[in-house]
Backbone as ProteinMPNN parsed JSONL, in Angstrom:
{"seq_chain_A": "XXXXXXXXXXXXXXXXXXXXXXXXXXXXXXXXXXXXXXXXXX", "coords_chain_A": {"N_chain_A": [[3.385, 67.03, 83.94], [5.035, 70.154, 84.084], [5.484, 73.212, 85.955], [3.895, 76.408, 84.775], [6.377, 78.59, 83.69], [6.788, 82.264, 84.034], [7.735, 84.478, 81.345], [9.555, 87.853, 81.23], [9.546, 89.73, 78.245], [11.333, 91.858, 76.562], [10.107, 95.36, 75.972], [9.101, 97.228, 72.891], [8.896, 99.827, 73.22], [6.813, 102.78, 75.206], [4.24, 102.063, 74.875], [3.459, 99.537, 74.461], [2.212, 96.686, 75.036], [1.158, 93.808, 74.778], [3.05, 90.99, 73.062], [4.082, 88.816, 70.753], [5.298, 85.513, 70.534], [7.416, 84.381, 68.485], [9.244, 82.043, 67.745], [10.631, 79.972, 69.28], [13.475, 78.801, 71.207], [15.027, 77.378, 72.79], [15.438, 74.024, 73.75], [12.275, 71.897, 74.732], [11.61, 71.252, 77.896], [14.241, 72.098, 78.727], [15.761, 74.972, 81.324], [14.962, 77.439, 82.031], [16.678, 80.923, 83.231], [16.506, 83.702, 84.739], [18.447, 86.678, 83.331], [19.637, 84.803, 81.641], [21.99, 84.649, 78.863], [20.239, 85.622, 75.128], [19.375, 82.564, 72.715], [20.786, 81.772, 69.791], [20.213, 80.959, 66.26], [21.907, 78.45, 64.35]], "CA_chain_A": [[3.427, 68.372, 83.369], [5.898, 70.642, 84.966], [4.7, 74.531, 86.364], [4.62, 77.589, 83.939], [7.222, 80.511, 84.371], [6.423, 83.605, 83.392], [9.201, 85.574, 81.097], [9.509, 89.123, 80.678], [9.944, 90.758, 76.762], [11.414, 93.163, 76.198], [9.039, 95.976, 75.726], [9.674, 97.668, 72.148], [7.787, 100.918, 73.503], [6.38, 102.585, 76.36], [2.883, 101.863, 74.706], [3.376, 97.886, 73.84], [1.407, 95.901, 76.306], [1.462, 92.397, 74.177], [3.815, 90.418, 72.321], [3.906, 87.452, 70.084], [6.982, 84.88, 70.6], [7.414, 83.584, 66.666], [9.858, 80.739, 67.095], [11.068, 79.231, 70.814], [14.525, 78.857, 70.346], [15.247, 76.51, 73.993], [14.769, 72.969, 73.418], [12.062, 71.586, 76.183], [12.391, 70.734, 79.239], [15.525, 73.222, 79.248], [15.719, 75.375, 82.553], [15.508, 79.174, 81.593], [16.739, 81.62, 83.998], [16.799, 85.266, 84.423], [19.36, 86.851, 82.989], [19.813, 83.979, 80.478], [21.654, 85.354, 76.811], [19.751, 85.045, 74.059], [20.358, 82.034, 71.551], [20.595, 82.039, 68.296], [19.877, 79.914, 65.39], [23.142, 78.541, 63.472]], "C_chain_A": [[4.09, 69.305, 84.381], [4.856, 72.643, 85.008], [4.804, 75.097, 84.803], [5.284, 78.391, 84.676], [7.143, 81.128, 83.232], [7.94, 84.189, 82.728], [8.8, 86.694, 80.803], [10.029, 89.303, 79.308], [9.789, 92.082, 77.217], [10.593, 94.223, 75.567], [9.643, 97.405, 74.026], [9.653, 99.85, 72.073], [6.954, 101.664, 74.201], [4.723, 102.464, 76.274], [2.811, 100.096, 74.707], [2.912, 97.711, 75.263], [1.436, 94.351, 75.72], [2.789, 92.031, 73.37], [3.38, 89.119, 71.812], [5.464, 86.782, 70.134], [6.907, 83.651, 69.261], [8.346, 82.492, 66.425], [10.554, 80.745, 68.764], [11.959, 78.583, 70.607], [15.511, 77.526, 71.717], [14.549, 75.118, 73.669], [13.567, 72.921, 74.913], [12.37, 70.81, 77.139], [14.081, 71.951, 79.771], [15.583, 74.183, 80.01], [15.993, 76.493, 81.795], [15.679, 80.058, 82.856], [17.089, 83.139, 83.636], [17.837, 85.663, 84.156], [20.567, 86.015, 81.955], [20.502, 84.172, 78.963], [20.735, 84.329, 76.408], [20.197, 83.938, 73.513], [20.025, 82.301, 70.532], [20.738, 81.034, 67.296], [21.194, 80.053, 64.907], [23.191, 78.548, 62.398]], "O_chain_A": [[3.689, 69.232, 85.543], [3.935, 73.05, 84.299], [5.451, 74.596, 83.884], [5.074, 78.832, 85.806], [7.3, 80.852, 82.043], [8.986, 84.319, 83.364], [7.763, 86.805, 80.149], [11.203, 88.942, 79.229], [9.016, 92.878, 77.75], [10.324, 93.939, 74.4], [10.463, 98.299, 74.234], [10.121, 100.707, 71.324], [5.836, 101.262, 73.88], [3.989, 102.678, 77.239], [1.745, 99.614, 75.093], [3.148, 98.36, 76.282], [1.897, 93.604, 76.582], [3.545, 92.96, 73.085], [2.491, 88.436, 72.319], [6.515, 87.361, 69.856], [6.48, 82.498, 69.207], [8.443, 81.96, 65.319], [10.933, 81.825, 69.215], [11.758, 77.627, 69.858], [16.543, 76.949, 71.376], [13.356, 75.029, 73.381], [13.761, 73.606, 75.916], [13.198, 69.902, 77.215], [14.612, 72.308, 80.822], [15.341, 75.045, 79.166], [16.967, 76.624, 81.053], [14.741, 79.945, 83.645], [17.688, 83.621, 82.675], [18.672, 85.005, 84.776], [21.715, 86.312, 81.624], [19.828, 83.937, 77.961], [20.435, 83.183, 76.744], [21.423, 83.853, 73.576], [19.058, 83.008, 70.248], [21.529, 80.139, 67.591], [21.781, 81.135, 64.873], [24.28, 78.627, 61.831]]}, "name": "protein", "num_of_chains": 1, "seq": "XXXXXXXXXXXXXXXXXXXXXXXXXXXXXXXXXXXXXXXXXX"}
């Protein structure tokens, strides 16, 4: 089992404190780094 890393969201609000992430779009195992674009479904 490999570490967790933490990602930042984008905050929609200067009240938002949670988020929900509704579909994980990086296969696993795939290396995310900061400053990463987005992908997008085809």
């Amino acid at each position: 089992m490999s570490a967790i890393t933490p990602i930042v969201m984008p905050k929609w609000g200067l009240s938002m404190k949670e988020g929900t992430v509704n579909e994980w779009l990086v296969e696993e195992g795939t290396e995310i780094t900061v400053g990463m674009p987005p992908r997008c479904r085809n």
